[in-house]
C-alpha positions as CSV (number, residue, x, y, z in Angstrom):
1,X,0.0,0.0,0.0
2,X,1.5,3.4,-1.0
3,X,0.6,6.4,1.6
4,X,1.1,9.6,1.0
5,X,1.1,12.2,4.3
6,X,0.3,15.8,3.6
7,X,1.6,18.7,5.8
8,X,1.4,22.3,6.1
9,X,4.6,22.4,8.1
10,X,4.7,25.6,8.4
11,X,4.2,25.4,12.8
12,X,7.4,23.6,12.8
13,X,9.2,25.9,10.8
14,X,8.0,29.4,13.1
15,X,7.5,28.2,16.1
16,X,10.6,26.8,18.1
17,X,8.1,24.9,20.4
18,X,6.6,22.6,17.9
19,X,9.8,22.4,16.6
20,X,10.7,21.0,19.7
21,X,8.0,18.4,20.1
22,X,8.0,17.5,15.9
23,X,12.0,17.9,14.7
24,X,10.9,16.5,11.5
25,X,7.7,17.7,11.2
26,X,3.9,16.4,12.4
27,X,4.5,14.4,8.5
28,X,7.8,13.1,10.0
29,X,6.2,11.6,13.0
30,X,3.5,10.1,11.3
31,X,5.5,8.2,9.0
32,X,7.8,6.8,11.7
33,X,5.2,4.7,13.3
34,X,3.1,4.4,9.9
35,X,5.5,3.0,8.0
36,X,5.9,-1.3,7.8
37,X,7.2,-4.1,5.3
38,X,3.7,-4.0,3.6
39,X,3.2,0.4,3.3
40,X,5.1,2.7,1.9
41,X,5.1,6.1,3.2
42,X,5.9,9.1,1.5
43,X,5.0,13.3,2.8
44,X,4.7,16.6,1.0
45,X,4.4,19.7,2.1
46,X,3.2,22.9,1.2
47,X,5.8,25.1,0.0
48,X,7.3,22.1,-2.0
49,X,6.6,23.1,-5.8
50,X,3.2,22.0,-6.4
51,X,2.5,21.7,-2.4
52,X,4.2,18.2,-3.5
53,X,1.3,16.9,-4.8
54,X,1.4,15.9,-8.5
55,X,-1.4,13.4,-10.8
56,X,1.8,11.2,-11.1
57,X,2.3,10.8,-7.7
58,X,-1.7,10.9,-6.7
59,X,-2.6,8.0,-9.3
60,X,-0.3,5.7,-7.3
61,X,-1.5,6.8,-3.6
62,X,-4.0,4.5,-2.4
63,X,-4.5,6.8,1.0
64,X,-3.9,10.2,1.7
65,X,-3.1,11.8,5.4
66,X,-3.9,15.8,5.1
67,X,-2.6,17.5,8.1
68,X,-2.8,21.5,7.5
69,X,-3.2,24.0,10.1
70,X,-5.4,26.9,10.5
71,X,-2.3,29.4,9.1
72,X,-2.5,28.6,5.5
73,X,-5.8,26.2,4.4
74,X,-5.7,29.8,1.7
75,X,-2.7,28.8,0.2
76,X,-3.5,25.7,-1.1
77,X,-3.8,26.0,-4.7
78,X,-7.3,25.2,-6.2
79,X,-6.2,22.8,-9.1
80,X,-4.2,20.9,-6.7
81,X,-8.1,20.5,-4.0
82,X,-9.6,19.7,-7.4
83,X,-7.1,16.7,-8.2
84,X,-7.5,15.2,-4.8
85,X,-11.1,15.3,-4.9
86,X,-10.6,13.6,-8.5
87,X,-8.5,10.9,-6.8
88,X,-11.2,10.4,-3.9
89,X,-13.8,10.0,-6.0
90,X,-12.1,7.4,-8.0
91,X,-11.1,5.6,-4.5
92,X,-8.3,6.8,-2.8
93,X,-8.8,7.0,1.1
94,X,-8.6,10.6,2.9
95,X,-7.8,10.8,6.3
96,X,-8.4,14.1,7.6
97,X,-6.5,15.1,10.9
98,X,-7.1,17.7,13.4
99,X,-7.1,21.0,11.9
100,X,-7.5,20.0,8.7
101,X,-11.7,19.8,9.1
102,X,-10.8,23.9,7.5
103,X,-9.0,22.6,4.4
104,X,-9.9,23.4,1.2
105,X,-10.5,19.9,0.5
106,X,-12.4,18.6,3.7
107,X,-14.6,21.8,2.8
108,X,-15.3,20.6,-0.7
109,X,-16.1,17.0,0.4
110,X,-18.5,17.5,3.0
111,X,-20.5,20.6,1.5
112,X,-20.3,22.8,4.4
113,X,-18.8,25.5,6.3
114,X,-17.1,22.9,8.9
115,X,-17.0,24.8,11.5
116,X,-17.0,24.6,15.1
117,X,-15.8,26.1,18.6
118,X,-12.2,25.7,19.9
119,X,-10.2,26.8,23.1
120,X,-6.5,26.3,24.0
121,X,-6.0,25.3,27.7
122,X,-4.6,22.2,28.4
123,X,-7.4,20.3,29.0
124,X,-7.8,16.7,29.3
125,X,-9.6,14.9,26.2
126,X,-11.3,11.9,26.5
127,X,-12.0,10.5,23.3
128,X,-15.2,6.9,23.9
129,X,-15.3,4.5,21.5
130,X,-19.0,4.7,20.2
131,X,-18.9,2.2,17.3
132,X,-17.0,-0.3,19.3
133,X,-16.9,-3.1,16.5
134,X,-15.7,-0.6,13.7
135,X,-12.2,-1.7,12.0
136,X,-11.0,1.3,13.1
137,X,-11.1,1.1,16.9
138,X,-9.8,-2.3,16.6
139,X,-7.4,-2.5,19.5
140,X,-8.6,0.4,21.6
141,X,-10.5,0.1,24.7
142,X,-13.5,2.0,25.7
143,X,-11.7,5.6,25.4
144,X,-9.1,7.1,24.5
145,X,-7.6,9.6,27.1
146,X,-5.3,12.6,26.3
147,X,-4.0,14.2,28.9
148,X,-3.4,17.6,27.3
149,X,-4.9,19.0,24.0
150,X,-6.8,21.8,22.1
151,X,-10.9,21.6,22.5
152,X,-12.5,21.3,19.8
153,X,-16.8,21.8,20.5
154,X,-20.2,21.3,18.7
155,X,-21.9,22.0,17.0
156,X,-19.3,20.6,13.9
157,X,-20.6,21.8,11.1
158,X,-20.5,18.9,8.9
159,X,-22.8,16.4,7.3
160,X,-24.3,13.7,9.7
161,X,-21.5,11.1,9.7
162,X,-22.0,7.7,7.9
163,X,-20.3,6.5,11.0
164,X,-19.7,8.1,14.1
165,X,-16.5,6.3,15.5
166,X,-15.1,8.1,18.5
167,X,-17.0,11.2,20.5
168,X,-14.7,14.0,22.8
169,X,-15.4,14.9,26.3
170,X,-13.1,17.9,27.1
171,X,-12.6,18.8,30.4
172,X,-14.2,22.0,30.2
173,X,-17.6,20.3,29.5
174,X,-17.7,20.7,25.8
175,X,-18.0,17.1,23.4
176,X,-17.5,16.9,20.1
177,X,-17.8,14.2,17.3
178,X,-13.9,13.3,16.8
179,X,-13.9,10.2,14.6
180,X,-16.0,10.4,11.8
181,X,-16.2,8.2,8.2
182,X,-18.3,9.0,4.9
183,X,-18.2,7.5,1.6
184,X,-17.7,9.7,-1.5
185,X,-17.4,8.2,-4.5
186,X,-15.5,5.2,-4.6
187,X,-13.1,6.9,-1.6
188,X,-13.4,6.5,2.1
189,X,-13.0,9.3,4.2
190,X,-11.9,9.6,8.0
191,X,-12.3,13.0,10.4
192,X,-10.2,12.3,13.4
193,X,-9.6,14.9,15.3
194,X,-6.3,15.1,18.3
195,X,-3.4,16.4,16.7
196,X,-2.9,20.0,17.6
197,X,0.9,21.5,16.7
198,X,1.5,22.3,20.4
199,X,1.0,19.2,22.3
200,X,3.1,15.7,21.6
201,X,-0.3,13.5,20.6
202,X,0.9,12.0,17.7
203,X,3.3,10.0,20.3
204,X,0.7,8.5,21.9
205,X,0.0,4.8,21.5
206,X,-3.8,4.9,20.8
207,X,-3.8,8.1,18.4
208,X,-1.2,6.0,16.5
209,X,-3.2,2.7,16.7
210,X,-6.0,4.8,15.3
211,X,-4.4,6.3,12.5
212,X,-3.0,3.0,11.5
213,X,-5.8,0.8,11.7
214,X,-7.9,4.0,9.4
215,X,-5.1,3.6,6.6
216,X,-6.1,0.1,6.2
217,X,-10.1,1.0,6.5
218,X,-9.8,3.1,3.9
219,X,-8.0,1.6,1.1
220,X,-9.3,1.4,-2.2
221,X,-11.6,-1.3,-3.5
222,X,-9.9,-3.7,-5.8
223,X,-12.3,-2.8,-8.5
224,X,-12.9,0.1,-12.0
225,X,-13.9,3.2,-11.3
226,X,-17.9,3.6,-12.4
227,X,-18.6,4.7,-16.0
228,X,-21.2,7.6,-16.1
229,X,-23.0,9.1,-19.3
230,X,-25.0,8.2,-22.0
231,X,-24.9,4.0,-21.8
232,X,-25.8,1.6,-24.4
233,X,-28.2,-1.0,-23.7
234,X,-26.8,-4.6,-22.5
235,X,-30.3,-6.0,-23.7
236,X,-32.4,-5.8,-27.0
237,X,-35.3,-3.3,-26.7
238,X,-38.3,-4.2,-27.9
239,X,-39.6,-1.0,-30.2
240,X,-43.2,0.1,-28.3
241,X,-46.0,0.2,-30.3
């Protein structure tokens, strides 16, 4: 399986804390723990000509990790949004992390402002497992617990989830729907939501587990992309009197 993580990586590069906690980038950390005999990781970023995304390199991804931060979601060129969405449609997984529900792409994908509340104060996270038989949670007990990371609160302006996987309860009394799937196209799509710049949660054990088991969720179908248009009939039609 070829993965390809996406990063805005631009935190890292202005902000000696982050840097601190992510020396080679959130993309860098990802892959470390992603990467086995049987997937292939590779990461772009965004001021990498073409944000590092080209068709050549997107017609060989079978999932995509997109990562980008509330500093430059505007950046992202419009023809490159339009060629991922091309890919999802024709089956590539997107896994969508953290701040990325503001992307360009997320955006396009769900149809809506994907909005939501958010407040920076160490607070504890507690992530339940509300789909407990879903592939994804495979391995994970009842929650997930974070000691320190950024609230994110409803309402989450998004469509109604195919699946709801995972649900926040901050400490601060807000919760929020954190692990999310939908279908579009032939592509699976996964919200999950820890992952803010300033805290080490991509080191912890069950995000990882997570992430892992969501890459192998939403890999493509072993089948043709649908054919669309004006269709000729598989069987004779009788003319009508």
């Amino acid at each position: 399986m070829n993965v390809l993580i996406w990063n805005e990586h631009r935190h890292e590069q202005q902000n000696e804390e982050v840097a601190k906690i992510y020396p080679d980038g959130i993309h860098g950390a990802i892959k470390e723990f992603l990467e086995t005999d049987d997937i292939h990781v590779e990461t772009a970023t965004l001021d990498e000509p073409n944000h590092g995304i080209t068709e050549e390199r997107l017609a060989k991804t079978d999932v995509m990790l997109w990562w980008g931060g509330h500093l430059a979601h505007h950046e992202v060129a419009d023809e490159v949004v339009e060629q991922v969405h091309q890919r999802v449609m024709e089956g590539m997984g997107l896994i969508v992390l953290h701040s990325g529900h503001f992307s360009k792409i997320f955006k396009k994908l769900m149809g809506t402002g994907c909005d939501l509340k958010w407040r920076e104060a160490d607070e504890t996270e507690r992530m339940w497992v509300v789909n407990p038989s879903h592939p994804i949670v495979e391995g994970i007990g009842e929650f997930i617990e974070i000691e320190k990371e950024e609230m994110y609160g409803e309402h989450f302006d998004i469509p109604a989830p195919d699946e709801l996987v995972l649900l926040s309860w901050f400490e601060g009394g807000e919760v929020f729907r954190s692990g999310c799937t939908y279908r579009r196209g032939h592509g699976k799509v996964f919200y999950f939501r820890p992952g803010h710049e300033a805290y080490p949660t991509y080191y912890h054990k069950d995000v990882q587990r997570v992430i892992q088991n969501a890459v192998r969720w939403a890999k493509p179908t072993d089948r043709t992309f649908s054919s669309y248009g004006n269709a000729k009939a598989l069987e004779n039609i009788k003319p009508k009197s």
